[in-house]
C-alpha positions as CSV (number, residue, x, y, z in Angstrom):
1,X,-73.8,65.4,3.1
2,X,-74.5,68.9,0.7
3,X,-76.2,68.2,-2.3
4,X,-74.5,69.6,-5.1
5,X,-76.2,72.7,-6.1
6,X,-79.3,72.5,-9.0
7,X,-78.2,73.6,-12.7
8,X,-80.3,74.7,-14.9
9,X,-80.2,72.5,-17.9
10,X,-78.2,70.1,-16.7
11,X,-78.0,67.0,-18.5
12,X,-79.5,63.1,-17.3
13,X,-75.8,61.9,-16.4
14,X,-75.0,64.7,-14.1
15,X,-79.1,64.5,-12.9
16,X,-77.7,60.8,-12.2
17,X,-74.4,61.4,-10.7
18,X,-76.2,64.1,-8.4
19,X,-78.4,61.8,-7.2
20,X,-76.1,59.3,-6.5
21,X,-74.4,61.9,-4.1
22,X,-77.5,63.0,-2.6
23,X,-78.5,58.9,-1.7
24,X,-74.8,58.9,0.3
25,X,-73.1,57.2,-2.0
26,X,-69.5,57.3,-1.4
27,X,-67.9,54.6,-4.6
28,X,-68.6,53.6,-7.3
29,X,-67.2,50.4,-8.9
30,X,-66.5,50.2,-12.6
31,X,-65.0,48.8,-16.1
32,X,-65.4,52.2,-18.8
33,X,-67.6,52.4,-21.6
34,X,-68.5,54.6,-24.6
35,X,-72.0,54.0,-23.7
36,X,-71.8,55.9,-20.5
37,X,-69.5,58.4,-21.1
38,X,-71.4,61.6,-19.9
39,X,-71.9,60.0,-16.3
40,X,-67.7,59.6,-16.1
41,X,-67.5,63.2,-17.1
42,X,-69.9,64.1,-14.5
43,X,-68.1,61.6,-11.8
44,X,-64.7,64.0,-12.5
45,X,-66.8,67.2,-10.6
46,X,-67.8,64.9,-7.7
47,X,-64.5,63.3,-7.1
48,X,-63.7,64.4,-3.8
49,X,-67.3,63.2,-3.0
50,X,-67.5,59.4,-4.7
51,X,-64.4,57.4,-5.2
52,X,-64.1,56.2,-9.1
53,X,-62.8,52.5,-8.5
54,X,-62.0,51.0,-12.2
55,X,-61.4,47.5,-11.9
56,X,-60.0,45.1,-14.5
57,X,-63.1,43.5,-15.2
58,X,-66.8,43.8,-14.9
59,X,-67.1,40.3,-13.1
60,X,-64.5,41.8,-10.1
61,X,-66.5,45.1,-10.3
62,X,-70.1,43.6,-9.4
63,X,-68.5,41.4,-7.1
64,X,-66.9,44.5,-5.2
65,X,-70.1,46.6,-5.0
66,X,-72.0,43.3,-4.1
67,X,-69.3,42.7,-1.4
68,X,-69.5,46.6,-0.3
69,X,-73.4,46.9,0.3
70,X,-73.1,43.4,2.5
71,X,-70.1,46.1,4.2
72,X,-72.7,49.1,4.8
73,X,-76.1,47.8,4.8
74,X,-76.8,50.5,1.7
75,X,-76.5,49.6,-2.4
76,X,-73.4,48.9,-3.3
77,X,-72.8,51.0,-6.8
78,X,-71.4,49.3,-10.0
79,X,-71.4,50.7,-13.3
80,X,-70.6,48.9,-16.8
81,X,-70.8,49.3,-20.5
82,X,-73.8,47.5,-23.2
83,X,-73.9,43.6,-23.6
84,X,-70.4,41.9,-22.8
85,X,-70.1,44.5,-20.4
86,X,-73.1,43.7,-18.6
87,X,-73.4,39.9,-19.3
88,X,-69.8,40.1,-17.3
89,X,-70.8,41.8,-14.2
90,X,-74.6,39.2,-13.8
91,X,-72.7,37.2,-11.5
92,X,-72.6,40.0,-9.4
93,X,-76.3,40.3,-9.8
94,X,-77.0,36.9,-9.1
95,X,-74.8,37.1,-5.7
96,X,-76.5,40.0,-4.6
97,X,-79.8,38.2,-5.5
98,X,-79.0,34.8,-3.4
99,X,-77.1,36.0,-0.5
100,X,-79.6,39.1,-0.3
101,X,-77.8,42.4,-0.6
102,X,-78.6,46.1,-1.7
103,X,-77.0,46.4,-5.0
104,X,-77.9,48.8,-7.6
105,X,-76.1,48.3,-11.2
106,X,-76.0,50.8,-13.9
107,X,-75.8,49.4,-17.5
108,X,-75.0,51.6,-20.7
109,X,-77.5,51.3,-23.3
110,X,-77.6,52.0,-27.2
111,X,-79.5,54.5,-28.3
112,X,-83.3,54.2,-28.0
113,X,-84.0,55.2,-31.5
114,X,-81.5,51.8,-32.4
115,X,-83.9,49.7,-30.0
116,X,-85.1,46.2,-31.6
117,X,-82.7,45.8,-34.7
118,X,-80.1,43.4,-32.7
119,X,-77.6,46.9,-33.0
120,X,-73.9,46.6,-31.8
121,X,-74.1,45.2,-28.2
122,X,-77.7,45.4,-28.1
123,X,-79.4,43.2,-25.1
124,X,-83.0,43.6,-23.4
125,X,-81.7,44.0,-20.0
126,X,-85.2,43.1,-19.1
127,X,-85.6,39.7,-20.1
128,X,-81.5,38.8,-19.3
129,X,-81.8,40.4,-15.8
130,X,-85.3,40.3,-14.7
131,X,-85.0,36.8,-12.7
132,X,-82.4,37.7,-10.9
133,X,-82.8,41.4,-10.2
134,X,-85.8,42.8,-7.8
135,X,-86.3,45.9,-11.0
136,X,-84.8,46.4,-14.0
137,X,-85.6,50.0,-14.9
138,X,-84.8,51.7,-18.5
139,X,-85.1,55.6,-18.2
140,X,-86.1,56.8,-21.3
141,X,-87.1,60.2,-20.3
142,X,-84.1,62.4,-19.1
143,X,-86.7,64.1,-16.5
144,X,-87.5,60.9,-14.9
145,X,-84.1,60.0,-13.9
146,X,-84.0,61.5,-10.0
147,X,-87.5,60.0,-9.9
148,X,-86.5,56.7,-10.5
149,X,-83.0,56.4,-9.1
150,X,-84.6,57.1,-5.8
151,X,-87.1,54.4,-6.7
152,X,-83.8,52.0,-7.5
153,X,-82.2,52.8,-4.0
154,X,-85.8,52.3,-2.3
155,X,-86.5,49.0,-4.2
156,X,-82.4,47.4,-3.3
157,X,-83.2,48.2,0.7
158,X,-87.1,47.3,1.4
159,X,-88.3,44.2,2.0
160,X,-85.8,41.4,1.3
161,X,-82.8,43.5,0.0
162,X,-81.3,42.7,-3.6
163,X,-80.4,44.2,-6.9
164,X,-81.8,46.4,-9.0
165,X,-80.5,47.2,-12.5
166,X,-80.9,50.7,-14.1
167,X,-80.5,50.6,-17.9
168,X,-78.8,54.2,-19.3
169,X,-79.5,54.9,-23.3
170,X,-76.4,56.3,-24.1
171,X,-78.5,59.4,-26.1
172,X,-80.5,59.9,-23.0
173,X,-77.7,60.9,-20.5
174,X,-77.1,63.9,-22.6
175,X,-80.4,65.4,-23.2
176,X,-80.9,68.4,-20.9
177,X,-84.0,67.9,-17.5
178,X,-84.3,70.3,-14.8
179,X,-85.7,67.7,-12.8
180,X,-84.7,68.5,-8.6
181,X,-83.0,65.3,-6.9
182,X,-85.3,63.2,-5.4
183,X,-84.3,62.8,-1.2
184,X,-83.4,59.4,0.1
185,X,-86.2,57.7,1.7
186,X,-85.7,56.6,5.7
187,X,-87.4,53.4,5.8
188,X,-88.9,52.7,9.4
189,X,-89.8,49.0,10.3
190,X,-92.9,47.7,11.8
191,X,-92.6,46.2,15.2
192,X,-94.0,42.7,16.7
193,X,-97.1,42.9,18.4
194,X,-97.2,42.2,21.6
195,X,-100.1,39.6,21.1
196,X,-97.3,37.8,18.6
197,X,-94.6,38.3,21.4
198,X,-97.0,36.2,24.1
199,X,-97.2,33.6,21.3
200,X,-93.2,33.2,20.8
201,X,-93.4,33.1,25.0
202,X,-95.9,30.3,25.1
203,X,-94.1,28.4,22.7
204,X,-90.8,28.6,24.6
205,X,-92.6,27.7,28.1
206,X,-93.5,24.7,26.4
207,X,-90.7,23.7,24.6
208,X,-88.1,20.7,26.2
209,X,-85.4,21.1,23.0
210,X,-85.3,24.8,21.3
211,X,-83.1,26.1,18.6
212,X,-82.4,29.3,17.3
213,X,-81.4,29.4,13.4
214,X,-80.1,32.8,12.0
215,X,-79.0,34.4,8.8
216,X,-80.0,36.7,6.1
217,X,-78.2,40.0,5.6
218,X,-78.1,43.7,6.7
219,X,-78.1,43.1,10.6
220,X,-77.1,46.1,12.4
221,X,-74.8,46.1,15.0
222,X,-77.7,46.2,17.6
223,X,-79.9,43.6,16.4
224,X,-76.4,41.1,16.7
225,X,-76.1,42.1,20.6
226,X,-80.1,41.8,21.1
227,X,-79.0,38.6,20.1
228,X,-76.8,37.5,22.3
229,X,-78.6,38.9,25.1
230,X,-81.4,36.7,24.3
231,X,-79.3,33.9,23.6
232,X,-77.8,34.6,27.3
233,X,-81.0,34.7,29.4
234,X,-82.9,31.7,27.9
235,X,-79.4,29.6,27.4
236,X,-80.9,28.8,24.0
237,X,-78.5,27.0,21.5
238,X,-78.0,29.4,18.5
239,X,-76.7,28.3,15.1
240,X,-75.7,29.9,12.1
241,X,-76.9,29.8,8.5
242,X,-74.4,29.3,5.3
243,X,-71.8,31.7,5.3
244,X,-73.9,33.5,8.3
245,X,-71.6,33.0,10.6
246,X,-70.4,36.3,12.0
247,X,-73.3,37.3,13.3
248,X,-73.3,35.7,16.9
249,X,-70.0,35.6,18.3
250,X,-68.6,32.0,17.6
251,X,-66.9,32.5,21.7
252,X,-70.3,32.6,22.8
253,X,-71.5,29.6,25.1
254,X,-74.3,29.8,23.3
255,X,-73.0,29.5,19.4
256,X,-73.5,25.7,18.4
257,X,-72.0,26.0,14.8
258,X,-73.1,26.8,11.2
259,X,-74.9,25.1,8.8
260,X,-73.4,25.0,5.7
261,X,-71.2,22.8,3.6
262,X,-69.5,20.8,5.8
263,X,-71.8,20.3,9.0
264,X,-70.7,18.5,11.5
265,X,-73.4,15.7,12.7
266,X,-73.9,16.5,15.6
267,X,-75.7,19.9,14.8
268,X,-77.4,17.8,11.7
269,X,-78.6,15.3,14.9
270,X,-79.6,18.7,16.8
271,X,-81.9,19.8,14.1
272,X,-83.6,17.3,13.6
273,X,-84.1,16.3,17.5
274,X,-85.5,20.0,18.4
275,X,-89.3,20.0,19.1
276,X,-88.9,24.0,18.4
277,X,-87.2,26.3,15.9
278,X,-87.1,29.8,16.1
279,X,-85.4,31.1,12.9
280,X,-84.6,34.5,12.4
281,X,-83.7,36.1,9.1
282,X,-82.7,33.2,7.2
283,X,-84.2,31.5,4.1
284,X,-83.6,28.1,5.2
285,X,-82.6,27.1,2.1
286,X,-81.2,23.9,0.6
287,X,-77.6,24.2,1.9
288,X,-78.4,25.1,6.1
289,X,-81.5,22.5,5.6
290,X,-79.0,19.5,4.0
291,X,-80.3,19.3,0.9
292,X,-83.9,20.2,2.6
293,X,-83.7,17.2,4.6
294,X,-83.3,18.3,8.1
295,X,-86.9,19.4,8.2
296,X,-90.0,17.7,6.7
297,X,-91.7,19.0,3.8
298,X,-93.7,21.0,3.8
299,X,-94.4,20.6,7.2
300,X,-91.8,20.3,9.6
301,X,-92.2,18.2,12.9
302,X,-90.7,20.9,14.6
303,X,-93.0,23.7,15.6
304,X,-91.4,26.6,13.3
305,X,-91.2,30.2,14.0
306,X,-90.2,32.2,11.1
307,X,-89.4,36.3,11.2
308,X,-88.7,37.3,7.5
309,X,-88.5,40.7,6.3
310,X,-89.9,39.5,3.3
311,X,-93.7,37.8,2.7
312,X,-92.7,35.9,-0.1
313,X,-89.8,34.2,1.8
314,X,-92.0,32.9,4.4
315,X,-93.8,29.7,3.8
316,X,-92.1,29.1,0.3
317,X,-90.5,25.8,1.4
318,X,-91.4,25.0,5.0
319,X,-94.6,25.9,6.3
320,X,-94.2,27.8,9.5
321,X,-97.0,27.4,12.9
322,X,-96.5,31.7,13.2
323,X,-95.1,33.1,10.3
324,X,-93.8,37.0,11.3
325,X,-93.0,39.1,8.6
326,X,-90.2,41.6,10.6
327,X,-86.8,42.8,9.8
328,X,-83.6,41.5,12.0
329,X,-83.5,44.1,14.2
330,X,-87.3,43.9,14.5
331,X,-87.3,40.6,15.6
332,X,-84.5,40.9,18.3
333,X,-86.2,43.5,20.0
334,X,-89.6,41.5,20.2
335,X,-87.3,38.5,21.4
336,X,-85.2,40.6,24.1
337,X,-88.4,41.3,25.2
338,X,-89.5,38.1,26.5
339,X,-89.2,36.9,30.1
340,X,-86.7,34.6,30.5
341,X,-87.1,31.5,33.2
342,X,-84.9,31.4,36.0
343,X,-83.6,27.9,35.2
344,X,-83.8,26.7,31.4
345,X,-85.0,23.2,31.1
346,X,-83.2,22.8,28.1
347,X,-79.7,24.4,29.4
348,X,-77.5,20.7,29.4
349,X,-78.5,20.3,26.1
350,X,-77.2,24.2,25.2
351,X,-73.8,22.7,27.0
352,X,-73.9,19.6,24.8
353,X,-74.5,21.4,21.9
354,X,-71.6,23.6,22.8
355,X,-69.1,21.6,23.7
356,X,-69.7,19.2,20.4
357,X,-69.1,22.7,18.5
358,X,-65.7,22.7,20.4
359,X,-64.9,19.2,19.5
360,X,-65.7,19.6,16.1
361,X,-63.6,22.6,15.5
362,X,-60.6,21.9,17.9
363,X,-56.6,20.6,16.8
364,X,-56.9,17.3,15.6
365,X,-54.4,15.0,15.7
366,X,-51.7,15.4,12.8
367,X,-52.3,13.1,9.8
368,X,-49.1,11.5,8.9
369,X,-50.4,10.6,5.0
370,X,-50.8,14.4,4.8
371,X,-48.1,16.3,2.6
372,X,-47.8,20.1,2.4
373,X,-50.0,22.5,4.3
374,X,-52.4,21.7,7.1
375,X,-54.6,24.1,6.8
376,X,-56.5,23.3,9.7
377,X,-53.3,25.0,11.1
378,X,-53.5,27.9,9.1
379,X,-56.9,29.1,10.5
380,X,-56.0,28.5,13.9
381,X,-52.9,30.6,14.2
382,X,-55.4,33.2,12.3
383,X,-57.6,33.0,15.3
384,X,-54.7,34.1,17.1
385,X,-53.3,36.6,15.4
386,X,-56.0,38.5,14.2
387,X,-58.4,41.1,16.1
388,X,-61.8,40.3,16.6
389,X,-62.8,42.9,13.9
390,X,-60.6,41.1,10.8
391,X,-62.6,40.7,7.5
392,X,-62.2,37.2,6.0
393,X,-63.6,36.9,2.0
394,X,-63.6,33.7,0.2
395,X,-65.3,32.2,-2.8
396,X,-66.1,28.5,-3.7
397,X,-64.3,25.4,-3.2
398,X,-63.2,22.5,-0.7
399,X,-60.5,25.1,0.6
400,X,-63.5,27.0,2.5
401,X,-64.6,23.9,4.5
402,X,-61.2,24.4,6.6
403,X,-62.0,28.0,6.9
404,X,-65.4,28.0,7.9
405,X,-65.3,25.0,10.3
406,X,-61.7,26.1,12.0
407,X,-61.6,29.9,11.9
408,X,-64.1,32.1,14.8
409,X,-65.7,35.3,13.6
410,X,-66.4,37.6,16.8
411,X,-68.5,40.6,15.5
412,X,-70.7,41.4,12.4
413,X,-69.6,42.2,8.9
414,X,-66.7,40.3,9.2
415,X,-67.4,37.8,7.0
416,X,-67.8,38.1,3.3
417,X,-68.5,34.9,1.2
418,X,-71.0,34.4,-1.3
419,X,-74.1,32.0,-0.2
420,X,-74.6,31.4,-4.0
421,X,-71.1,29.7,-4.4
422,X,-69.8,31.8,-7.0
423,X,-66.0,31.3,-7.9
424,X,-63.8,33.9,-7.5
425,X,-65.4,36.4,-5.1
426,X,-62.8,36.1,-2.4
427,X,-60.4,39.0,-3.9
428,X,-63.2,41.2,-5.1
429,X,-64.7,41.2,-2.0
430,X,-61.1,41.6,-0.1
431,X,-60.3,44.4,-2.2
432,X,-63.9,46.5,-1.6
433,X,-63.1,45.5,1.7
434,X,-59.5,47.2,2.0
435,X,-60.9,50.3,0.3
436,X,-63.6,50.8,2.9
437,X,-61.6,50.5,5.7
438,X,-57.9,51.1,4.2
439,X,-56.2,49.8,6.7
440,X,-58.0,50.3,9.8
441,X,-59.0,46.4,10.0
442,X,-57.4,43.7,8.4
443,X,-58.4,41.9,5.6
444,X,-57.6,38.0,4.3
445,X,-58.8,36.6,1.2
446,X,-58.9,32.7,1.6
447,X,-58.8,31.5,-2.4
448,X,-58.1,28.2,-3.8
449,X,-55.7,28.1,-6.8
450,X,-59.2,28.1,-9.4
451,X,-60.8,30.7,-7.1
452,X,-57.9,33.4,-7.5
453,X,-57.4,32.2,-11.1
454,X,-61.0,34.2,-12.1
455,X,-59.5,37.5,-11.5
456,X,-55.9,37.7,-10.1
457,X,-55.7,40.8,-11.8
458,X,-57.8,42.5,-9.3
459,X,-54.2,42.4,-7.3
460,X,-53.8,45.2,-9.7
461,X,-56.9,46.9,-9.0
462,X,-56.0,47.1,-5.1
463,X,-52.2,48.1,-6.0
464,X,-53.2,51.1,-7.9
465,X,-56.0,52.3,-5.4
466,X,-54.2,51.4,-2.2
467,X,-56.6,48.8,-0.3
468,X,-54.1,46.6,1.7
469,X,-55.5,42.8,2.4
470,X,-53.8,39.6,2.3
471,X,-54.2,36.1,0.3
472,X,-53.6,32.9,1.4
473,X,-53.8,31.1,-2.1
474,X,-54.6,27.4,-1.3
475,X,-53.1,25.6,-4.4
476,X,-53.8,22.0,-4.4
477,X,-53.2,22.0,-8.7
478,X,-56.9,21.0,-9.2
479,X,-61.1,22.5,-8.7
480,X,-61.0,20.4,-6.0
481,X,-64.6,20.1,-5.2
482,X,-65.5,18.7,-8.8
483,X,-62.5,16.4,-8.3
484,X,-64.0,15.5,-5.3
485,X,-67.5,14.6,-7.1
486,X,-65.6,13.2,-9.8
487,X,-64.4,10.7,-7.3
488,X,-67.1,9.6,-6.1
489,X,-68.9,9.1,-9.2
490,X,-66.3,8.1,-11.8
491,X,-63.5,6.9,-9.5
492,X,-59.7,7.0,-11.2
493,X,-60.9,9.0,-13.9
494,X,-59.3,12.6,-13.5
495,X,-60.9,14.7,-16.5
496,X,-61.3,18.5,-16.4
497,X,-60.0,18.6,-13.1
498,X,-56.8,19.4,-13.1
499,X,-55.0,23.2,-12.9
500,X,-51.8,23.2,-14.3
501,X,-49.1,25.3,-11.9
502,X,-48.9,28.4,-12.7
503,X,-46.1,30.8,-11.1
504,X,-48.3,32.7,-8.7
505,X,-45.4,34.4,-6.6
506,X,-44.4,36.3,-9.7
507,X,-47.6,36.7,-10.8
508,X,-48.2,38.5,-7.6
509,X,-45.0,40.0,-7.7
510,X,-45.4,41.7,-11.4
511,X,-48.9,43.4,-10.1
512,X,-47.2,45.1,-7.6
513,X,-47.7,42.4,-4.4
514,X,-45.7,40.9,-2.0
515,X,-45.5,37.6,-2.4
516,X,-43.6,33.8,-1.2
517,X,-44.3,30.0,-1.1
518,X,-45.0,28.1,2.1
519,X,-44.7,24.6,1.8
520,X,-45.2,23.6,5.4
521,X,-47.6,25.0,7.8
522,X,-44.8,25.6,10.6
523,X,-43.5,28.1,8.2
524,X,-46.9,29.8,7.7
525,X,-46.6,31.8,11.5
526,X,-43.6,33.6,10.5
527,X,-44.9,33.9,6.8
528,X,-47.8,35.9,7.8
529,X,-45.9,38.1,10.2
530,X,-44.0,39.2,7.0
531,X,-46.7,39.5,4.8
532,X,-48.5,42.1,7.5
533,X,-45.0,43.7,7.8
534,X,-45.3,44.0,4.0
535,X,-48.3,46.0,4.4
536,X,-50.1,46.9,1.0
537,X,-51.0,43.5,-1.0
538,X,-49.5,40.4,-0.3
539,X,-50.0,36.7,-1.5
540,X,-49.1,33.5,0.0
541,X,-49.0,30.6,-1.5
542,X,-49.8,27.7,0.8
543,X,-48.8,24.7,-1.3
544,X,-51.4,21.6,0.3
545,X,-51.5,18.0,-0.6
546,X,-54.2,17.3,-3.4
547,X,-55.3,14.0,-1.4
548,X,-56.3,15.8,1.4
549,X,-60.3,17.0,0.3
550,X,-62.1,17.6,3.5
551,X,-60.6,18.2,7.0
552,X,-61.3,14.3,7.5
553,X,-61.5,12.7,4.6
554,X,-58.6,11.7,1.9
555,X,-59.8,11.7,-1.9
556,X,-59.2,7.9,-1.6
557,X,-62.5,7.6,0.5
């Protein structure tokens, strides 16, 4: 890509905006500000270079660049106004933070000389941000901002990847710097040794009941087939991490299932049973552990094999018998290495495994209490209908137990869903989605009625800049997961719960969507078929029964 040419005098925003095209940045995510108005002017010269996405709120705008750096692998760009502005778009921050993506966000700040005196929208971005952010930078000198924005970039991709906040003093962005742009850095990762290759083979040699675990972020596409083929030759069981699952094709007779919310036992039973874990990536936090349960503490009884990108990740919780500090991609290629055995000791309990997976996420039989929607019909008729290289989004709630247990990703980065169970980043995510690929693969946002509710305006957003997805909006009339605690702990006693029907169809319908109400799930093939038809932006309403909480259990129980 051409760097724009160097100007003499130019001022800190267009320093900024020209570095942002130098780092490859291709769109920008936004809600205006007076605070940053110089960088706007200088996005106007750039346009045909960086696409100026402005969103209807700063919440939907961190949650589409948090959403488009899990698309690319590279910071996803989002910039917002002082205070509200900013205290809006932290959950995006805190996304980015959890589920471990690049993410750099750009905050207008009041003047420096106004620093200290609580002014109009005055916040210290350090102390608000810096526990959820990897940096929070404030460039006070106009000459430092190349410098630091490739330190931003740097900081968002090494290591573990995350966010990092750049604060922008409004009287700052126009003060003049001949300061050059500052090149992207090409970060080169270390490779396994071969002496810690010999120990991962000995280990396996003597193990009776392996188990691969995977997650974290950023895996390139190569790093996801050195997976399978190591899955392939040593027959080993693989399972996914929360909201991980798309990176090991879910057809493979390897893939066991995920662990997340909603586990079936019999990969909870698998866990626990294996005499040797070899986890890749992941945190193996509280949700894939159950609640850090399904190992012992610190010390698991399994023999534990951890490859982290990131030092401080390993050994936090669990403590691990050879603790590699390695990227994904790092860590497949040591494994792919390795010298498979000519007849795994451990392959019946791979097809056990495997064919408990099946069970678990096969047709059951219809439940004749159950009014309304089966959504364990909906996802599979999307199984067949969609290409292997369909984007699903969703956000928190019970809705996404149906989805995640029913529905089979096939290839990497197609699903985007936030580990940190944040409401209301299924459409944000569905809409940076349809911009990066406009068309080219399909996208479907699975909400629940409160999900959609945080920002059905963003069906505005993708209206006006043309990124065509779909929503199946599951409306049950209540936050069903806190009804479901509710239930358990203060039985009969319905407070706070309920959502009140709203007329989502013309909601839809008056931001520019098509949309319709399915009532019964053998309505929902053709209902589909017409929304795709429709292309653009399209909402269904799938209408489910409020009893029905969990693929197997009624709110009764």
């Amino acid at each position: 890509m051409n760097t724009p040419v160097q100007q003499a005098g130019r001022t800190a925003g267009r320093a900024l905006v020209s570095s942002l095209v130098a780092h490859g940045v291709e769109r920008v995510f936004c809600v205006p500000g007076e605070s940053y108005l110089e960088v706007l002017d200088a996005l106007k010269d750039v346009e045909d270079q960086i696409d100026l996405i402005v969103t209807k709120h700063e919440g939907a705008a961190a949650n589409m660049a948090e959403a488009d750096g899990k698309l690319t692998g590279k910071p996803g760009i989002c910039m917002v106004t002082r205070g509200p502005g900013a205290t809006h778009a932290s959950i995006g921050l805190h996304i980015a933070q959890q589920d471990s993506t690049p993410m750099i966000l750009f905050v207008g700040q009041i003047a420096r000389s106004h620093r200290g005196r609580e002014a109009f929208q005055e916040v210290d971005y350090q102390q608000f941000f810096g526990s959820i952010a990897k940096l929070v930078i404030e460039i006070d000198d106009p000459h430092r901002v190349p410098e630091l924005l490739a330190k931003a970039f740097n900081v968002a991709v090494s290591g573990r990847p995350g966010p990092v906040v750049v604060s922008l003093p409004e009287d700052m962005l126009t003060e003049l710097t001949t300061a050059p742009d500052c090149q992207p850095i090409q970060l080169q990762t270390s490779e396994v040794s071969a002496a810690t290759r010999e120990q991962i083979a000995s280990a396996l040699q003597t193990a009776q009941r392996p188990l691969v675990i995977i997650g974290g972020s950023n895996w390139p596409a190569q790093a996801c087939e050195d997976l399978r083929t190591f899955a392939e030759a040593w027959n080993l069981p693989v399972a996914c991490s929360f909201r991980r699952q798309d990176l090991l094709d879910n057809e493979n007779k390897q893939y066991v299932g995920h662990m997340s919310l909603g586990m079936s036992p019999a990969l909870k039973a698998l866990v626990q049973d294996s005499d040797l874990i070899i986890a890749v990536g992941t945190r193996l936090g509280d949700v894939p552990t159950d609640g850090y349960t399904l190992l012992d503490l610190p010390t698991p009884k399994q023999k534990l094999i951890h490859f982290h990108p990131s030092p401080d990740e390993i050994g936090r919780v669990f403590r691990p018998d050879l603790a590699i500090q390695a990227t994904s991609d790092a860590a497949l290629r040591a494994l792919v290495q390795l010298q498979a055995p000519n007849q795994a000791p451990w392959s019946q309990r791979t097809a056990q495994a495997r064919e408990a997976f099946v069970a678990f996420t096969s047709r059951r039989e219809p439940n004749p209490s159950l009014n309304g929607v089966d959504l364990t019909e909906v996802m599979l008729h999307l199984n067949e209908v969609l290409p292997e290289d369909a984007i699903l989004t969703n956000g928190a709630g019970n809705f996404s137990v149906w989805l995640h247990r029913y529905y089979r990703y096939r290839t990497a980065r197609t699903e985007l869903a936030s580990t940190c169970g944040a409401m209301g980043y299924g459409l944000p995510a569905a809409v940076a989605a349809g911009l990066r690929f406009k068309g080219q693969r399909p996208v479907v946002c699975v909400a629940g009625d409160g999900c959609f509710m945080m920002y059905p305006q963003e069906i505005a957003t993708a209206v006006e800049f043309g990124a065509p997805l779909i929503v199946l909006l599951v409306n049950n009339g209540m936050y069903g997961t806190i009804r479901m605690h509710q239930e358990r702990e203060y039985p009969g006693r319905v407070s706070g719960t309920r959502i009140h029907g709203s007329d989502y169809v013309g909601l839809a319908t008056s931001l520019g969507a098509y949309a319709e109400r399915v009532q019964d799930a053998a309505d929902f093939p053709q209902a589909f078929e017409r929304a795709q038809k429709a292309g653009g932006v399209a909402v269904l309403e799938l209408v489910t029964d409020p009893l029905q909480i969990t693929p197997d259990k009624r709110i009764q129980a």
